[in-house]
N, CA, C and O atoms as a CHARMM CRD file, in Angstrom:
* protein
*
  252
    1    1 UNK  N      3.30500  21.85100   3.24400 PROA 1      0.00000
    2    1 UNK  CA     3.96300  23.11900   3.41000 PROA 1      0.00000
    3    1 UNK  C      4.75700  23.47200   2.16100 PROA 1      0.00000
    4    1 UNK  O      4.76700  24.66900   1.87200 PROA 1      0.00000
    5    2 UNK  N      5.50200  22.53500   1.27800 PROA 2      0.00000
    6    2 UNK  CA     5.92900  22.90300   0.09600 PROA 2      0.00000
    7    2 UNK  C      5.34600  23.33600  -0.95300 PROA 2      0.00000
    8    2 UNK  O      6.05900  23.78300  -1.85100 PROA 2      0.00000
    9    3 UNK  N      3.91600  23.31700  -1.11300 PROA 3      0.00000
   10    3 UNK  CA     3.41800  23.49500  -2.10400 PROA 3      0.00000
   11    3 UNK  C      2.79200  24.36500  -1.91300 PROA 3      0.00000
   12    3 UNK  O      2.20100  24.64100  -2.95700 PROA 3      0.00000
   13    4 UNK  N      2.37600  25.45900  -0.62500 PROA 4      0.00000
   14    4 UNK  CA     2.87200  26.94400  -0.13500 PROA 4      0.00000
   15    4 UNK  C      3.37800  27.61300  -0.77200 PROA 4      0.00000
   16    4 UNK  O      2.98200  28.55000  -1.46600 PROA 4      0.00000
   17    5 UNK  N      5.01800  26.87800  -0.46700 PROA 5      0.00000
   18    5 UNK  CA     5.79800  27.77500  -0.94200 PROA 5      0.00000
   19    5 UNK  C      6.03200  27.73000  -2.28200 PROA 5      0.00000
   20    5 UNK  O      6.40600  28.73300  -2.89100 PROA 5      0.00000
   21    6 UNK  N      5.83500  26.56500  -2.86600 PROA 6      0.00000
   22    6 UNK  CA     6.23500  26.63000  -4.27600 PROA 6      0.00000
   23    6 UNK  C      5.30700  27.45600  -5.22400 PROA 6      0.00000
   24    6 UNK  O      5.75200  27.95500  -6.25700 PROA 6      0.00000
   25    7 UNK  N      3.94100  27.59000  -4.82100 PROA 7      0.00000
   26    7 UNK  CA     3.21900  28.61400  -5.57700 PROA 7      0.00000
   27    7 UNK  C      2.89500  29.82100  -5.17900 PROA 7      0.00000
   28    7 UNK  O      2.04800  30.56400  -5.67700 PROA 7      0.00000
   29    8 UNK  N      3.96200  30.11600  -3.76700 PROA 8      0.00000
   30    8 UNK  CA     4.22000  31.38500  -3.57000 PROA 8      0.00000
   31    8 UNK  C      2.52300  31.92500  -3.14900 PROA 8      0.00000
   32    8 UNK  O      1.99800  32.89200  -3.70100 PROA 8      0.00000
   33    9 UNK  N      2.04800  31.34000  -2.40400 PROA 9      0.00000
   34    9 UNK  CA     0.70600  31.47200  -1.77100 PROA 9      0.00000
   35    9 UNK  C      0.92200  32.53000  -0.74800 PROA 9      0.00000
   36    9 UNK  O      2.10400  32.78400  -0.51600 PROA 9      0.00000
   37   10 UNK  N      0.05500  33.17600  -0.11000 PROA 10     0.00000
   38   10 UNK  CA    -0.44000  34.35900   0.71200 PROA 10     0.00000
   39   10 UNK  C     -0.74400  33.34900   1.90800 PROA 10     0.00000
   40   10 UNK  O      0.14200  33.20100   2.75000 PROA 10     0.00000
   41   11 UNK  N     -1.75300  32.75300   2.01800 PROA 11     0.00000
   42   11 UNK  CA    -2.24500  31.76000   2.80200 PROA 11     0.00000
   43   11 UNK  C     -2.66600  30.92700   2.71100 PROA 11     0.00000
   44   11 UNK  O     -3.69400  30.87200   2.03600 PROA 11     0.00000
   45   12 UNK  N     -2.15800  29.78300   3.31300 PROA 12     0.00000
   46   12 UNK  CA    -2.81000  28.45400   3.16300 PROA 12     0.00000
   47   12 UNK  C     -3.91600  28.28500   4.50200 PROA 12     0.00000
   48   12 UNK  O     -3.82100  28.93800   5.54200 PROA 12     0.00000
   49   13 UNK  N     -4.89600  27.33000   4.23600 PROA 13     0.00000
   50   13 UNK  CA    -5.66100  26.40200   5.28300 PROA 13     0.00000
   51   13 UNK  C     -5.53200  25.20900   5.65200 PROA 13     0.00000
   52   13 UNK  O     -5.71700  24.30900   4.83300 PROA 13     0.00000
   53   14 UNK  N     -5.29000  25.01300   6.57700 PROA 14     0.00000
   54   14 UNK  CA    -4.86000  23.57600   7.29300 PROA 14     0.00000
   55   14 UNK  C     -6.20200  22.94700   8.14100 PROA 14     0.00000
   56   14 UNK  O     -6.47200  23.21700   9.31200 PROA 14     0.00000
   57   15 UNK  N     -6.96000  22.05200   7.25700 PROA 15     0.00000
   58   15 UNK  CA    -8.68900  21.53700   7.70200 PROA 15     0.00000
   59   15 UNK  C     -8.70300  20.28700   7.93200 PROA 15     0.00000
   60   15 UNK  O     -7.57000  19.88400   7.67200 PROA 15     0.00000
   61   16 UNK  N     -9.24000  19.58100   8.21700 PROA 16     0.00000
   62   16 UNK  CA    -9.49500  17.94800   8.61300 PROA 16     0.00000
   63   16 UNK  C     -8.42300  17.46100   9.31000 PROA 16     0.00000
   64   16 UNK  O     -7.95700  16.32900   9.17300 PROA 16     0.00000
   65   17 UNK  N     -8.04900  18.26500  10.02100 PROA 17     0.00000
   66   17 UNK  CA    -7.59600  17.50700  10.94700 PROA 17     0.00000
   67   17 UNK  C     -8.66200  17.21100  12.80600 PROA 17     0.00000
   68   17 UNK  O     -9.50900  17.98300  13.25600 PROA 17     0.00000
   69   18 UNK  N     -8.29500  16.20100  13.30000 PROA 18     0.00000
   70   18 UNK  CA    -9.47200  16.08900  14.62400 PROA 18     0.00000
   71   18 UNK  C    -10.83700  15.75100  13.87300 PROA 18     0.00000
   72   18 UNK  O    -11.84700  16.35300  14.23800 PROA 18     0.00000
   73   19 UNK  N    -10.91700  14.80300  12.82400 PROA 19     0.00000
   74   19 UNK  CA   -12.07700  14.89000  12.02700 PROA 19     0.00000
   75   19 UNK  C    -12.80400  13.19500  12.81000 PROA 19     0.00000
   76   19 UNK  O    -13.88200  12.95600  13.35500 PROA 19     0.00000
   77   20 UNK  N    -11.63400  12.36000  12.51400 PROA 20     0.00000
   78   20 UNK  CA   -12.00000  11.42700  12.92100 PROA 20     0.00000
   79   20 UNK  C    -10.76200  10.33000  13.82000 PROA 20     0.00000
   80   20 UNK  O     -9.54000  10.30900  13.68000 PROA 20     0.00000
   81   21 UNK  N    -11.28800   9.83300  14.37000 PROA 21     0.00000
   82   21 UNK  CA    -9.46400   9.76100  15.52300 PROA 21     0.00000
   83   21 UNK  C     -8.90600   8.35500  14.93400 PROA 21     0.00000
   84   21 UNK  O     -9.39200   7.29200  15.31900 PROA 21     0.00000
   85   22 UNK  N     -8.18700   8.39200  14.27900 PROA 22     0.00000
   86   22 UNK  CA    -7.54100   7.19500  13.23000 PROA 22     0.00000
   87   22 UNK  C     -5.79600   7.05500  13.92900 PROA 22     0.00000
   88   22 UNK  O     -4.79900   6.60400  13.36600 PROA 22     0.00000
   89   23 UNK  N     -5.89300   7.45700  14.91200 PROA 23     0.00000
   90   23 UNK  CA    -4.30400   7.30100  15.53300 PROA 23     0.00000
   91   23 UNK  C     -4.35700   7.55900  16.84700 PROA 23     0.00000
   92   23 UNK  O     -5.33600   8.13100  17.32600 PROA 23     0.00000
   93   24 UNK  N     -3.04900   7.07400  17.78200 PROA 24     0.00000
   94   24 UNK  CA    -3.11400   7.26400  18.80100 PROA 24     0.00000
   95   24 UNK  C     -2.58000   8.85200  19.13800 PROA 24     0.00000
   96   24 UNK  O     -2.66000   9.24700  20.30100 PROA 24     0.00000
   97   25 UNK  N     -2.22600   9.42900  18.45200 PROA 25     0.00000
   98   25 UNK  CA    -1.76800  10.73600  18.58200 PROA 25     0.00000
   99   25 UNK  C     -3.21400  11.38100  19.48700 PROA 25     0.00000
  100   25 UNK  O     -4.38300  10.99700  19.47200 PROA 25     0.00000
  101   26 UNK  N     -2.44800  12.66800  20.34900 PROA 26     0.00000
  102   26 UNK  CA    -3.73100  13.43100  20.72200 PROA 26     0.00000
  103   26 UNK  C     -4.24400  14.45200  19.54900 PROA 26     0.00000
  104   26 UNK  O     -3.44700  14.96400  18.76400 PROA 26     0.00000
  105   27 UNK  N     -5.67000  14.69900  19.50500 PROA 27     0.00000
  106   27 UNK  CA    -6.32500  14.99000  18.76700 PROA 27     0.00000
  107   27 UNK  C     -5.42900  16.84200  18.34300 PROA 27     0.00000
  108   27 UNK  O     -5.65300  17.45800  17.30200 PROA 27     0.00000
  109   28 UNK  N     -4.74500  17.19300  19.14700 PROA 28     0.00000
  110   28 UNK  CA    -4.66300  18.34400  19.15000 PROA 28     0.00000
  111   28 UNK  C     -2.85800  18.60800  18.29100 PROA 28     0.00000
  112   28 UNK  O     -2.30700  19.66900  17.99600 PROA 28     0.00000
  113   29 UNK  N     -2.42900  17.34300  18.13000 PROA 29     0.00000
  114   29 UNK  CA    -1.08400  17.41800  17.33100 PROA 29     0.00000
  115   29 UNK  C     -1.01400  17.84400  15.84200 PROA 29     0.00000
  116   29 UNK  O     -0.01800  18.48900  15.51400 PROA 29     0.00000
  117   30 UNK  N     -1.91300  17.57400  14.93200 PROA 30     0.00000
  118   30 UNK  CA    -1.45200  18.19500  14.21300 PROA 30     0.00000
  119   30 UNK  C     -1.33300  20.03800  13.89400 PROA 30     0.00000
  120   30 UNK  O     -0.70000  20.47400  12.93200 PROA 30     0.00000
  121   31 UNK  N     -1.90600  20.74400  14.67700 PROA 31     0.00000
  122   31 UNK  CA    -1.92300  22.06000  14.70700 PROA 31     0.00000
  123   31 UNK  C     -0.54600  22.59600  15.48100 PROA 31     0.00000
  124   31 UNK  O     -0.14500  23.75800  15.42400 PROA 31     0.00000
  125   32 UNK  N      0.14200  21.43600  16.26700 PROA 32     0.00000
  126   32 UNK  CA     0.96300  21.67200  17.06100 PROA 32     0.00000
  127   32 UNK  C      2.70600  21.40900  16.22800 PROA 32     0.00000
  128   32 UNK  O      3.81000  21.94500  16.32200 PROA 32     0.00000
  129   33 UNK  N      2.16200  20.39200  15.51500 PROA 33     0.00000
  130   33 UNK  CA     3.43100  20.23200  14.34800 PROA 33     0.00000
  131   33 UNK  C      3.80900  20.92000  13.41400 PROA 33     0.00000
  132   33 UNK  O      4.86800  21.02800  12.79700 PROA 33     0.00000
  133   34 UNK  N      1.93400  21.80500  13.32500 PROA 34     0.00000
  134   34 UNK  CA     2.30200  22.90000  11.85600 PROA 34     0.00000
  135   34 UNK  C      2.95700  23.85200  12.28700 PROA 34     0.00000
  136   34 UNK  O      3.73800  24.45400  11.55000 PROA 34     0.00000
  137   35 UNK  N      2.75500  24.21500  13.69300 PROA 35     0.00000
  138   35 UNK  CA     3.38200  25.25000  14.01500 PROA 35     0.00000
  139   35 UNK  C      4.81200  25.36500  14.02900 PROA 35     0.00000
  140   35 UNK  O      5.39000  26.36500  13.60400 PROA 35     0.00000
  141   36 UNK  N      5.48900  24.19700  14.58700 PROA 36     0.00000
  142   36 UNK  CA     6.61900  23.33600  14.14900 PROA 36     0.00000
  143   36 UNK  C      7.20500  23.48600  13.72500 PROA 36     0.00000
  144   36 UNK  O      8.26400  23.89600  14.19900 PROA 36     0.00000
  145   37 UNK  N      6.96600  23.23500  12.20700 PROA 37     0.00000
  146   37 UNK  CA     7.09400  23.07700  11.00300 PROA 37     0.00000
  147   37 UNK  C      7.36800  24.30700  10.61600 PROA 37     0.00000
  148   37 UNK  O      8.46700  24.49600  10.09500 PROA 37     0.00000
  149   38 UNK  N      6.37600  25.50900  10.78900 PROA 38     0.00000
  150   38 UNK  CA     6.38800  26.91000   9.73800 PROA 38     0.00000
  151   38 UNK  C      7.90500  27.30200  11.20900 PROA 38     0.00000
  152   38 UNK  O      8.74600  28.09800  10.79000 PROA 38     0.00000
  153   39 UNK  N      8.09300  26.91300  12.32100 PROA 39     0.00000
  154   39 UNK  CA     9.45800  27.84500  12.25400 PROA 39     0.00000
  155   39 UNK  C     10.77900  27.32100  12.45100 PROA 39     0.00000
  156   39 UNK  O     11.77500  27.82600  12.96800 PROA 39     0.00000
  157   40 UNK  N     10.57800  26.22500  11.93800 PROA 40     0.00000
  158   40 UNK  CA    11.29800  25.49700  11.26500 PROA 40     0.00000
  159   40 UNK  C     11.96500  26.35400   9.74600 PROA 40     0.00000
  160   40 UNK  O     13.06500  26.76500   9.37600 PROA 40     0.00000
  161   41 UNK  N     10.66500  26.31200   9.23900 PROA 41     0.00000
  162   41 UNK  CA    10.98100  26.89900   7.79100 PROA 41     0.00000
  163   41 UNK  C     10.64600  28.41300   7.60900 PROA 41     0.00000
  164   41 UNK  O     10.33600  28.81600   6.48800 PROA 41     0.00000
  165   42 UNK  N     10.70900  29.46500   8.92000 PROA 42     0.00000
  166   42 UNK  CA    10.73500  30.71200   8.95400 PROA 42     0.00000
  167   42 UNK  C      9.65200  31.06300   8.43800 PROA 42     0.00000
  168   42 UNK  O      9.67700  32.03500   7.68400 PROA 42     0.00000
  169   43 UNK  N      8.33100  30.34100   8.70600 PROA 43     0.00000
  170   43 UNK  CA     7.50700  31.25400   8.04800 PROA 43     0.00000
  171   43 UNK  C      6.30600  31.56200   9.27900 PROA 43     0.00000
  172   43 UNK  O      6.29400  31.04200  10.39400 PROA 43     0.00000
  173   44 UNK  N      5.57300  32.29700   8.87900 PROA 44     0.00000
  174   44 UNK  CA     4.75800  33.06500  10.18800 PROA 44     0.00000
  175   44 UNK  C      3.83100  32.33000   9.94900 PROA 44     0.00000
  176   44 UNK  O      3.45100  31.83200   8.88900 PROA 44     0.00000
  177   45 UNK  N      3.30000  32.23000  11.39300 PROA 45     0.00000
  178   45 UNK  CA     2.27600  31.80800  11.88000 PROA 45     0.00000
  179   45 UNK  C      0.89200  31.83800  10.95900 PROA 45     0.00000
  180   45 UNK  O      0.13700  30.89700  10.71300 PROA 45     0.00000
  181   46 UNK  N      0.77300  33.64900  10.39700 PROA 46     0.00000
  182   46 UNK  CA    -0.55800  33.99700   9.74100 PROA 46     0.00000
  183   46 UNK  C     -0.49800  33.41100   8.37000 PROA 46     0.00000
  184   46 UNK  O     -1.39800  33.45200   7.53100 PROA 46     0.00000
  185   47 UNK  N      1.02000  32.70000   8.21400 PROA 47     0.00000
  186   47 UNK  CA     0.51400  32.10100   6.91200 PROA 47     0.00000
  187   47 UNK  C     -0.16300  30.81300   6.29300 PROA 47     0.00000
  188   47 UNK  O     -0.33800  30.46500   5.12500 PROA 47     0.00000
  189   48 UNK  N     -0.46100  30.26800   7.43600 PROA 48     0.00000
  190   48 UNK  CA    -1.58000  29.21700   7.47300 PROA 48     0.00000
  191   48 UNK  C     -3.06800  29.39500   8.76200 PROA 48     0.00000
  192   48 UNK  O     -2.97000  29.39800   9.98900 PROA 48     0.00000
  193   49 UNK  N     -3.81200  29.47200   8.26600 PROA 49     0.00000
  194   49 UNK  CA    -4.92100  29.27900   9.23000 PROA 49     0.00000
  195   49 UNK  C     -5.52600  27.95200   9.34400 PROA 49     0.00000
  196   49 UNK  O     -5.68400  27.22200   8.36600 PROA 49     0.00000
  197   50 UNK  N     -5.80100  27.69900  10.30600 PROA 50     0.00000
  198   50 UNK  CA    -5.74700  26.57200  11.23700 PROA 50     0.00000
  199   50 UNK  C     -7.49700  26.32700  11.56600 PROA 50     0.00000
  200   50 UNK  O     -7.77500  26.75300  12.68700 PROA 50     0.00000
  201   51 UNK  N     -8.47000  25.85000  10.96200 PROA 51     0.00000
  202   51 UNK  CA    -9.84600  26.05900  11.39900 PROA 51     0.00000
  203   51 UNK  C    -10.05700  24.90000  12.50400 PROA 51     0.00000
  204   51 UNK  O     -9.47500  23.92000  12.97000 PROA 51     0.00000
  205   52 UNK  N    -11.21900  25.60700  12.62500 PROA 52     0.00000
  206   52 UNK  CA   -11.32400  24.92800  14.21000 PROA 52     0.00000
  207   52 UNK  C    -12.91700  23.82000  14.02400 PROA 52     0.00000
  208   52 UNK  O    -13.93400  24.01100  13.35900 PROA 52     0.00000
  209   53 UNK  N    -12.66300  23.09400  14.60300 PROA 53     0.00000
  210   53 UNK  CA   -14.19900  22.01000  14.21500 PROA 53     0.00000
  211   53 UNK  C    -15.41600  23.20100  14.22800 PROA 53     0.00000
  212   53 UNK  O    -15.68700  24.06700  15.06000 PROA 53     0.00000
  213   54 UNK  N    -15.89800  22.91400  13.18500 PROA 54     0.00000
  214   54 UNK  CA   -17.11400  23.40600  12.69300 PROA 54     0.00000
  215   54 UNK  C    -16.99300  25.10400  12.53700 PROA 54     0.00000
  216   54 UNK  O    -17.87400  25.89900  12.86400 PROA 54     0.00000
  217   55 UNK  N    -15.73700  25.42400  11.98100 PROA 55     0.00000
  218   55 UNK  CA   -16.00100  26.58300  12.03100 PROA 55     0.00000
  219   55 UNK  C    -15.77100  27.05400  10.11900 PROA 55     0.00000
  220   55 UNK  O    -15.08300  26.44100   9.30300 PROA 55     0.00000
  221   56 UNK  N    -16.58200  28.26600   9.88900 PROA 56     0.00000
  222   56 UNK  CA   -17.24500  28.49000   9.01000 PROA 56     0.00000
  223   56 UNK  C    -16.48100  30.01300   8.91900 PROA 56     0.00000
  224   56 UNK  O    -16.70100  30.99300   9.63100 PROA 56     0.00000
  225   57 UNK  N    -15.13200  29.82400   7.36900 PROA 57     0.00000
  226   57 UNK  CA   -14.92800  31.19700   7.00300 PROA 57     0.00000
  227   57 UNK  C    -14.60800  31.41800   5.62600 PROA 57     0.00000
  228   57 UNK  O    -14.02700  30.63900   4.87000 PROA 57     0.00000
  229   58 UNK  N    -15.09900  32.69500   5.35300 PROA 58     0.00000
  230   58 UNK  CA   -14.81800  33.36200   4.00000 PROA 58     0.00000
  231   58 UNK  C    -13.42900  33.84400   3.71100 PROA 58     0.00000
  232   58 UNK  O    -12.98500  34.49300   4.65900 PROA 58     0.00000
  233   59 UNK  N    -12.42100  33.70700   2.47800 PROA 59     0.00000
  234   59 UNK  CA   -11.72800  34.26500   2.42500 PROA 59     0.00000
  235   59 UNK  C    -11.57700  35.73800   1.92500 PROA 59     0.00000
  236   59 UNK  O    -10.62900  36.48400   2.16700 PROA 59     0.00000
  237   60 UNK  N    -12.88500  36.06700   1.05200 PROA 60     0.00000
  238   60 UNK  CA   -13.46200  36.92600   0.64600 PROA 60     0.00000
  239   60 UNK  C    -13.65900  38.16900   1.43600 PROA 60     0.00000
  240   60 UNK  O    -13.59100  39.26900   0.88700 PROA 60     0.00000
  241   61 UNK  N    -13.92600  38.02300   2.84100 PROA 61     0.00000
  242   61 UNK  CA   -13.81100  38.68300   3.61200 PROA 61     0.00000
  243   61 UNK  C    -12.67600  39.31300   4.60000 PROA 61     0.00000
  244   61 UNK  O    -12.77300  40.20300   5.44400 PROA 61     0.00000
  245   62 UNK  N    -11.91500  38.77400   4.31600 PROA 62     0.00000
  246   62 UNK  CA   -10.39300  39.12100   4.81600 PROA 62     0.00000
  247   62 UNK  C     -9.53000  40.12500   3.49400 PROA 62     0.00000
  248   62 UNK  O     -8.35500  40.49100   3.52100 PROA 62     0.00000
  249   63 UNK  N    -10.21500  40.29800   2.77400 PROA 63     0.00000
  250   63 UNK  CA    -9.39300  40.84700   1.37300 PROA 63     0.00000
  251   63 UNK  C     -9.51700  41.94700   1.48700 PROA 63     0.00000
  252   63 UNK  O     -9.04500  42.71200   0.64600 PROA 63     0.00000
């Protein structure tokens, strides 16, 4: 999340997570911490996207 903010990014992507289950955590925590986290540190939701297993996007297309 700091390095977001430190280069003053538009949006970040938050990927590999639920990739492979290397902890006892449920598979669904880290999306649940980022969220956490950004309001924690006041920042919105849309400024990270969150992909979902196997999903397939352009940023190119959001511009």
């Amino acid at each position: 999340m700091s390095i977001h903010q430190d280069i003053g990014s538009r949006q970040s992507v938050a990927m590999h997570w639920g990739t492979f289950v290397l902890t006892d955590e449920p598979m669904d925590e880290p999306p649940r911490r980022l969220r956490a986290a950004l309001e924690r540190q006041g920042l919105n939701e849309a400024d990270f996207r969150v992909m979902q297993h196997g999903e397939v996007w352009s940023p190119a297309s959001n511009l």
